[in-house]
VEXDREN-2710 file (C-alpha; in Angstrom, 1 decimal):
% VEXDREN-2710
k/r/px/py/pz
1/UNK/76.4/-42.1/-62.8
2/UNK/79.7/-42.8/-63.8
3/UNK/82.6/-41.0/-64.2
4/UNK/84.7/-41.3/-67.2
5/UNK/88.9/-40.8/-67.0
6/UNK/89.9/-37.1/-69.0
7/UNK/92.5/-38.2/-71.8
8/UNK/92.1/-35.2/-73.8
9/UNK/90.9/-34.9/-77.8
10/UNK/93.7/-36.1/-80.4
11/UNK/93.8/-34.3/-83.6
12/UNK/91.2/-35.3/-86.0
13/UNK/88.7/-36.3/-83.0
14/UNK/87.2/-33.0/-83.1
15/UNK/84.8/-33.7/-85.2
16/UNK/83.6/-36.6/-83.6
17/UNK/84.0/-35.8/-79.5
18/UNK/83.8/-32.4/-78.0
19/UNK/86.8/-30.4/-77.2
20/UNK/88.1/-31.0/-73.6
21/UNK/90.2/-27.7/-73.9
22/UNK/88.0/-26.1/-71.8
23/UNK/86.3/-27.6/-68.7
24/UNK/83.0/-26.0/-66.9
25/UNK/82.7/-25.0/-63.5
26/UNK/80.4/-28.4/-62.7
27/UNK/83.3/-30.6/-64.4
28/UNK/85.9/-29.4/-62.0
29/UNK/83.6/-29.5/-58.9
30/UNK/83.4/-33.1/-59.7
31/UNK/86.7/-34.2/-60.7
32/UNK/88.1/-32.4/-57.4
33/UNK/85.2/-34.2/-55.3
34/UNK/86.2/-37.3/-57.2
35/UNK/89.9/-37.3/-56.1
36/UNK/89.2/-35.7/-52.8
37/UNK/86.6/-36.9/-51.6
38/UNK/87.5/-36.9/-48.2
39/UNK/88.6/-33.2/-47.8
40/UNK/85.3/-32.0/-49.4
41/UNK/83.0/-33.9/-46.9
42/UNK/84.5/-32.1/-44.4
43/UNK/84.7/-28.8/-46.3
44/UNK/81.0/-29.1/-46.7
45/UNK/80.0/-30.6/-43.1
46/UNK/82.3/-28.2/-40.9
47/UNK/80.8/-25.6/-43.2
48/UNK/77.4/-26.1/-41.7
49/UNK/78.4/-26.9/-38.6
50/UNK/80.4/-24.2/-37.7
51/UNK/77.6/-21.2/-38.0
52/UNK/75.0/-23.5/-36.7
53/UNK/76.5/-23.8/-33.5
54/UNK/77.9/-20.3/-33.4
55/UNK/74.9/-18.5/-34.3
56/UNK/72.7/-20.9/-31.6
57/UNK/75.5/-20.3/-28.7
58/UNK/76.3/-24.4/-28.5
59/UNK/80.3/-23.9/-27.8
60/UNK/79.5/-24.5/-24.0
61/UNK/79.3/-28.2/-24.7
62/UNK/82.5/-28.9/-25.3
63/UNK/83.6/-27.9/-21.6
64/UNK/81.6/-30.9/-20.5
65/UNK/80.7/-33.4/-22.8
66/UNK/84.8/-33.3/-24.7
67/UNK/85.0/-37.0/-23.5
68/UNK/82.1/-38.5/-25.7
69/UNK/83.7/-36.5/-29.1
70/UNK/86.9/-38.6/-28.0
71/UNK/85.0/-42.0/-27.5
72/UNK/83.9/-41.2/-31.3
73/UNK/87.2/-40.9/-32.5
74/UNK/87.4/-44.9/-32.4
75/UNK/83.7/-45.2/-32.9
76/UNK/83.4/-43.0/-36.2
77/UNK/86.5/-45.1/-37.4
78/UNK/85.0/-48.4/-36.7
79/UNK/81.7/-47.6/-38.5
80/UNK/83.7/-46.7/-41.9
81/UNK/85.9/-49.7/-41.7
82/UNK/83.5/-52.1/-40.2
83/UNK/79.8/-53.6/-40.3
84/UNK/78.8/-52.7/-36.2
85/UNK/78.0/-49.3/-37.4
86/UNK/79.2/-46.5/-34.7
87/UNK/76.1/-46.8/-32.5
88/UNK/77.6/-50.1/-31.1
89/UNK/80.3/-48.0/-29.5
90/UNK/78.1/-45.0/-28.8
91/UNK/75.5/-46.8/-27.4
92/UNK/77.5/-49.1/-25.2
93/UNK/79.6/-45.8/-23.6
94/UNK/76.9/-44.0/-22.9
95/UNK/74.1/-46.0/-21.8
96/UNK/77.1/-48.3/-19.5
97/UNK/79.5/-45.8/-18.7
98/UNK/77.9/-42.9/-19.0
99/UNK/74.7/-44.3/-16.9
100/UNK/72.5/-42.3/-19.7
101/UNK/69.1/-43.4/-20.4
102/UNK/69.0/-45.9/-23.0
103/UNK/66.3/-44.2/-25.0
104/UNK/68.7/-41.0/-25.3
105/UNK/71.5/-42.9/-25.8
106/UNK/69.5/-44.4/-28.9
107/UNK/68.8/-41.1/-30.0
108/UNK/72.4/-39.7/-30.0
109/UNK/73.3/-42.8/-32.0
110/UNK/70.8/-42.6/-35.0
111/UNK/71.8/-39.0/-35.1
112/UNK/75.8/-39.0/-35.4
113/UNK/75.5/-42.1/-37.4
114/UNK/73.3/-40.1/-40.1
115/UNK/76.7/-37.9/-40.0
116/UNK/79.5/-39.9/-40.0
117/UNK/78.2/-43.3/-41.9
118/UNK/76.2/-41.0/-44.1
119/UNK/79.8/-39.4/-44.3
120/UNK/81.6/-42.8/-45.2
121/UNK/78.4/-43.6/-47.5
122/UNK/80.0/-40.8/-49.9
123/UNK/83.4/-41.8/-49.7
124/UNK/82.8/-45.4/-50.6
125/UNK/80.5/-43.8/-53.6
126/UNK/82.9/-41.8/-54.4
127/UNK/86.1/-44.3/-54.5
128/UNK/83.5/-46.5/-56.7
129/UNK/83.9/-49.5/-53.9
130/UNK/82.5/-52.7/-54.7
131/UNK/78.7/-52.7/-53.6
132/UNK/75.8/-55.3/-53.3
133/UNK/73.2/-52.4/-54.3
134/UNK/70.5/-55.0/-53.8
135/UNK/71.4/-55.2/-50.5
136/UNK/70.8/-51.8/-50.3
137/UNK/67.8/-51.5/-52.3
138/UNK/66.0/-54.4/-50.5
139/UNK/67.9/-54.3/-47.1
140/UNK/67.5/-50.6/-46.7
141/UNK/63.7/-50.6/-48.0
142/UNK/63.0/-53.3/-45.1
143/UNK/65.2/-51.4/-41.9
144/UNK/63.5/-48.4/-43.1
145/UNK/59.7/-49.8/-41.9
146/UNK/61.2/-51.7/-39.1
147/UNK/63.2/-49.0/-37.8
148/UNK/59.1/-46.4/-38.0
149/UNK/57.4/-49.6/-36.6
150/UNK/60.0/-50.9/-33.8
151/UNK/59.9/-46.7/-32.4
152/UNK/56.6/-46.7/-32.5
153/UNK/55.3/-49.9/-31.2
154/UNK/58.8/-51.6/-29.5
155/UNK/61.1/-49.5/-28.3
156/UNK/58.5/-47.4/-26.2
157/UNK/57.7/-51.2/-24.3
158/UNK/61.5/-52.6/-23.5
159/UNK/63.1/-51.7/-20.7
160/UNK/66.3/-49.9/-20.5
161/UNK/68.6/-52.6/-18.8
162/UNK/67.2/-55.8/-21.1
163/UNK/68.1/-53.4/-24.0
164/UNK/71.3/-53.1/-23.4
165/UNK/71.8/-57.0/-22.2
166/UNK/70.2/-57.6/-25.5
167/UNK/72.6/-55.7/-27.4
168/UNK/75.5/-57.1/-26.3
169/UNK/74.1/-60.9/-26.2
170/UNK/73.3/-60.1/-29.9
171/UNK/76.2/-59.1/-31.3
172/UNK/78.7/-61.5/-29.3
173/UNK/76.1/-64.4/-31.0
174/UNK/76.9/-63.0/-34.3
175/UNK/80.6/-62.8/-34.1
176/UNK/80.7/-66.6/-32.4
177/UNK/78.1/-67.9/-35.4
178/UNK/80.5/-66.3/-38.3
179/UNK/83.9/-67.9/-36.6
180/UNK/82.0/-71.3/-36.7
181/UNK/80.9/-71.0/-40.2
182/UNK/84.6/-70.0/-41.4
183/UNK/86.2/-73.1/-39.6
184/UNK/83.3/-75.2/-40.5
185/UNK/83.3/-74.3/-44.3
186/UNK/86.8/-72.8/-45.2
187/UNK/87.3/-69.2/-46.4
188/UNK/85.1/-69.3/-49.5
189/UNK/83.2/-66.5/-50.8
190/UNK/81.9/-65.3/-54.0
191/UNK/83.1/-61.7/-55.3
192/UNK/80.6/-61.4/-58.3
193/UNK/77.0/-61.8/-57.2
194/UNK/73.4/-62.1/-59.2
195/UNK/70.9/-62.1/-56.4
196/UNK/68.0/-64.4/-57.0
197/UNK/64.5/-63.8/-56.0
198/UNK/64.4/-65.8/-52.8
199/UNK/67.4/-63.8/-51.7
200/UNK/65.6/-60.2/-52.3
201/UNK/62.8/-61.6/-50.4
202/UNK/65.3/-62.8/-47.2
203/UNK/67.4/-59.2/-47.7
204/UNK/63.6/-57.7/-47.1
205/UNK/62.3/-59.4/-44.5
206/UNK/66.1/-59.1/-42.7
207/UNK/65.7/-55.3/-42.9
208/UNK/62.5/-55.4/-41.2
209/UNK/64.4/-57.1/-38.6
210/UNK/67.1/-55.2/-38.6
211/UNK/65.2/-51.8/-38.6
212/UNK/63.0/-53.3/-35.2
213/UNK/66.7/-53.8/-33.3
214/UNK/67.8/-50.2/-34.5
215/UNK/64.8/-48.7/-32.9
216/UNK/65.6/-50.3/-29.8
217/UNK/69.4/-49.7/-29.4
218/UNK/70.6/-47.9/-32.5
219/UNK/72.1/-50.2/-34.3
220/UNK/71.7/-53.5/-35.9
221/UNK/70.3/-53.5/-39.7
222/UNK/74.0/-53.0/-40.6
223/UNK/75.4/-56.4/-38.8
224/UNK/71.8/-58.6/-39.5
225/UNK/72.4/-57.5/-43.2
226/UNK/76.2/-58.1/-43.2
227/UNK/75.4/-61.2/-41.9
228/UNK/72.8/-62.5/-44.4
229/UNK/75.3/-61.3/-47.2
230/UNK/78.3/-63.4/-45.7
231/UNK/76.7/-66.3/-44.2
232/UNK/73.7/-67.2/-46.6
233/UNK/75.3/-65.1/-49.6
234/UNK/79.1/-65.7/-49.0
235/UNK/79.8/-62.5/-50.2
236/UNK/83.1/-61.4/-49.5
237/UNK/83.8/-59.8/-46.4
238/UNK/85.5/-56.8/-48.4
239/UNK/81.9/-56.4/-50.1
240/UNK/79.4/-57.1/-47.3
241/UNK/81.3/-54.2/-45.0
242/UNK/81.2/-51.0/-47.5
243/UNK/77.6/-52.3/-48.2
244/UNK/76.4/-52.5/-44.3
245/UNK/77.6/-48.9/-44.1
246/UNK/76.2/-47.4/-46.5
247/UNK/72.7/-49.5/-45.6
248/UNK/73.4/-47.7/-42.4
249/UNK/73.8/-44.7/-43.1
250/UNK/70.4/-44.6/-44.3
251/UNK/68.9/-46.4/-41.9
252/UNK/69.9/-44.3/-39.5
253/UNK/68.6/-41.1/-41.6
254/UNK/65.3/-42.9/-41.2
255/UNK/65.0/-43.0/-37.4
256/UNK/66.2/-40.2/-36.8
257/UNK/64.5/-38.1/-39.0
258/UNK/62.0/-39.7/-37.5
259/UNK/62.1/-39.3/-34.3
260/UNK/63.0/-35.7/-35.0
261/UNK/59.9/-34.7/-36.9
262/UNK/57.3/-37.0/-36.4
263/UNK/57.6/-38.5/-33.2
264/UNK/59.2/-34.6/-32.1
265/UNK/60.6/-36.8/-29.3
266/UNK/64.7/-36.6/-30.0
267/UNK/65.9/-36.3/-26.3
268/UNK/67.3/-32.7/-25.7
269/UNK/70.6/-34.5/-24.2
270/UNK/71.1/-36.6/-27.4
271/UNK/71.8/-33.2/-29.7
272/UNK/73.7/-32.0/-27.4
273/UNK/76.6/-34.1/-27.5
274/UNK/75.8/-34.3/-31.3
275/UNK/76.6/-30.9/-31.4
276/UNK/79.8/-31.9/-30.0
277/UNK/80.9/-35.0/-32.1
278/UNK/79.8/-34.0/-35.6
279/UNK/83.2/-32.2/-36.4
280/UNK/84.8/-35.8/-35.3
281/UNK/82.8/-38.5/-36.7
282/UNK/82.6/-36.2/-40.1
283/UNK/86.8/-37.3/-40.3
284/UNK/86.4/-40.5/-38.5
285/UNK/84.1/-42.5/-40.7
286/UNK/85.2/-41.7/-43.7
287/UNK/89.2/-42.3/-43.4
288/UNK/87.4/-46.0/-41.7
289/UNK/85.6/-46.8/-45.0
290/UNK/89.0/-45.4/-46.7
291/UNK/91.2/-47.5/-44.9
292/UNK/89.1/-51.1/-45.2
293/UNK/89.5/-50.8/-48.5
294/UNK/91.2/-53.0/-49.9
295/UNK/92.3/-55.1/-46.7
296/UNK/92.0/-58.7/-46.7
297/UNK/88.6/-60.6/-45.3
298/UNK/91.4/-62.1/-42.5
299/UNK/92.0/-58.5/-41.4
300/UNK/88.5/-57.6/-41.3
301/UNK/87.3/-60.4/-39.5
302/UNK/89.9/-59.8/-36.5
303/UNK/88.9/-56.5/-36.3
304/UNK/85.3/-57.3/-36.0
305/UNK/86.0/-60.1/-33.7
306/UNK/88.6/-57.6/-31.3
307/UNK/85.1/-55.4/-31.2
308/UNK/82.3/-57.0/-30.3
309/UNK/85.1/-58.7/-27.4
310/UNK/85.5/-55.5/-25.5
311/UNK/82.2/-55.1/-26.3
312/UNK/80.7/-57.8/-24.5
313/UNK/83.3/-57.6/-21.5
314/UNK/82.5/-53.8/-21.4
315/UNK/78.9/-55.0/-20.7
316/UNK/79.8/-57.9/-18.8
317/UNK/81.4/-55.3/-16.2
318/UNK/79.3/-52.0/-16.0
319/UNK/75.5/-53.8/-16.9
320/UNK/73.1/-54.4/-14.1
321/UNK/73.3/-57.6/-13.0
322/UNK/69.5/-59.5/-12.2
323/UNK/68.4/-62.7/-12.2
324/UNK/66.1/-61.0/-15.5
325/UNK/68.7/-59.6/-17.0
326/UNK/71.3/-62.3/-17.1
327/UNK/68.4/-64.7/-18.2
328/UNK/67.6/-62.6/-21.2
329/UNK/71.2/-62.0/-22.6
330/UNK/71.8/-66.2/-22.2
331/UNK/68.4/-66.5/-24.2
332/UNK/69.4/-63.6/-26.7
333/UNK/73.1/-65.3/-26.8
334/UNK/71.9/-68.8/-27.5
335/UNK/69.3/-67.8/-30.1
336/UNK/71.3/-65.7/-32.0
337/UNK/74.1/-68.3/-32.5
338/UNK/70.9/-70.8/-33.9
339/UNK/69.4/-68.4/-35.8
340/UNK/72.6/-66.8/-37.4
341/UNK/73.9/-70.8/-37.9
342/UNK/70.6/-71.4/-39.5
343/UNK/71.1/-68.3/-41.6
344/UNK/74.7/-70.1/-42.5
345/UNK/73.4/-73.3/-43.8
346/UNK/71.0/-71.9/-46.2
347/UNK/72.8/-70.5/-49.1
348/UNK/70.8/-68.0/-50.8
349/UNK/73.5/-67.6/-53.6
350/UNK/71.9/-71.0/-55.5
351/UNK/68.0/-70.6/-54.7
352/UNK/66.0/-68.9/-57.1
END
């Protein structure tokens, strides 16, 4: 759909064009939603919420669990503005700091992502950011049988403790692999793109991927995808980011639907600090994706890079530390920076 600017009828148009004098109900709805955006996702959200929790008596949550909604002030923010979705700082705070089960804390971060990045999802629609929609055709149609197959047949077998190694190692190989591309092959991207067939295929088979890591720690389909688009693609990074989010979004929808009414194994704990951080991450997501806009790739990069750091020293402090453990996030670390330099040298923008 597209949405046309309102000039008004000249004389002698009315033959030819209807009258604009008088605009419907529908037509103001959307020209409102199209300027303010923003303001009516949260109308709408906080609309729901509100009774919901009333009318099931969850207020009490707030007394204990206020510290999470907090942590997803900065987490809801950095999954609108960037590509490591806010399950990587959900995740990290409550399975590390928190000391809750990594399975829950999966849980609670398909769940508030489906809010906020599904939040941030309308915003970019809305704002008619630049999109790689098939990215999120292909991408999105691969994370969403990875995600059903890694919660039904990988999750259930890793182990809490190489999950969250593995998350960190992951993510720190991405950010290393993307700062060696840049230096390596200067700051060139292409803004316009026609994705070829081989590149459909690759966005497919890197949603499967990216589904079977989301299942294990929440995340993932958003940075595996941004990655393909930026390294293999060289899309620009002002492109690739809006487009990770919304693939997000509904990757996360997946999963946790999901687990929700399939599996009917969402862990009790994970809704309840939902509960709690849907009025936050509703704000939070969307001003992210409003306030990337526009900013330069340099920008974007830094603040990926400042991320995934605290990230990986957060983990480096509070994760157990085994002989098992450390000898998974090395392998995890060193494999990703191959397979995400790999991913760098074949550029997918010239094969058909």
């Amino acid at each position: 759909m597209v949405f046309l600017p309102h000039h008004g009828t000249r004389r002698g148009e009315a033959g030819r064009v209807c009258s604009l004098g008088r605009v419907g109900p529908m037509t103001r709805v959307g020209r409102i939603f199209t300027r303010y955006p923003l303001a009516c996702v949260v109308v709408v959200v906080w609309g729901l919420w509100l009774p919901f929790i009333s009318v099931h008596g969850q207020w009490h949550h707030f007394l204990d669990k206020h510290p999470m909604a907090l942590t997803m002030v900065l987490g809801s923010f950095l999954a609108g503005s960037t590509c490591i979705g806010g399950g990587a700082v959900a995740y990290p705070v409550m399975a590390w700091w928190l000391e809750i089960d990594a399975g829950t804390a999966r849980d609670f971060a398909l769940l508030i992502q489906t809010v906020g990045m599904g939040a941030a999802s309308v915003t970019i629609f809305a704002r008619r950011t630049r999109l790689c929609f098939d990215a999120i055709v292909y991408a999105g149609l691969g994370g969403a049988l990875g995600v059903v197959i890694g919660l039904e047949a990988v999750a259930p077998r890793v182990s809490p403790a190489i999950a969250k190694v593995f998350f960190a190692s992951l993510w720190l190989s991405f950010s290393l692999a993307l700062h060696l591309t840049v230096a390596r092959s200067g700051d060139v991207a292409r803004v316009e793109l026609q994705v070829p067939a081989a590149a459909k295929r690759w966005l497919f088979l890197v949603g499967i991927a990216g589904g079977l890591v989301t299942a294990i720690v929440g995340s993932g389909l958003d940075v595996l995808t941004f990655t393909l688009l930026v390294l293999s693609l060289r899309v620009a990074e002002d492109i690739s980011t809006p487009t990770s989010v919304v693939i997000m979004a509904g990757n996360a929808a997946v999963g946790a639907l999901y687990r929700t009414f399939v599996q009917g194994e969402t862990a009790p704990l994970a809704f309840e600090y939902w509960y709690v951080c849907v009025p936050v991450v509703v704000v939070g997501a969307p001003l992210g994706a409003w306030f990337i806009t526009g900013r330069s790739r340099h920008v974007i990069r830094r603040m990926l890079y400042t991320c995934i750091a605290a990230q990986f020293i957060g983990a480096a402090v509070l994760a157990e530390r085994t002989p098992e453990t450390i000898a998974i996030g090395i392998a995890t670390f060193a494999i990703g920076v191959i397979l995400f330099l790999w991913m760098a040298r074949r550029d997918l923008a010239v094969l058909d």
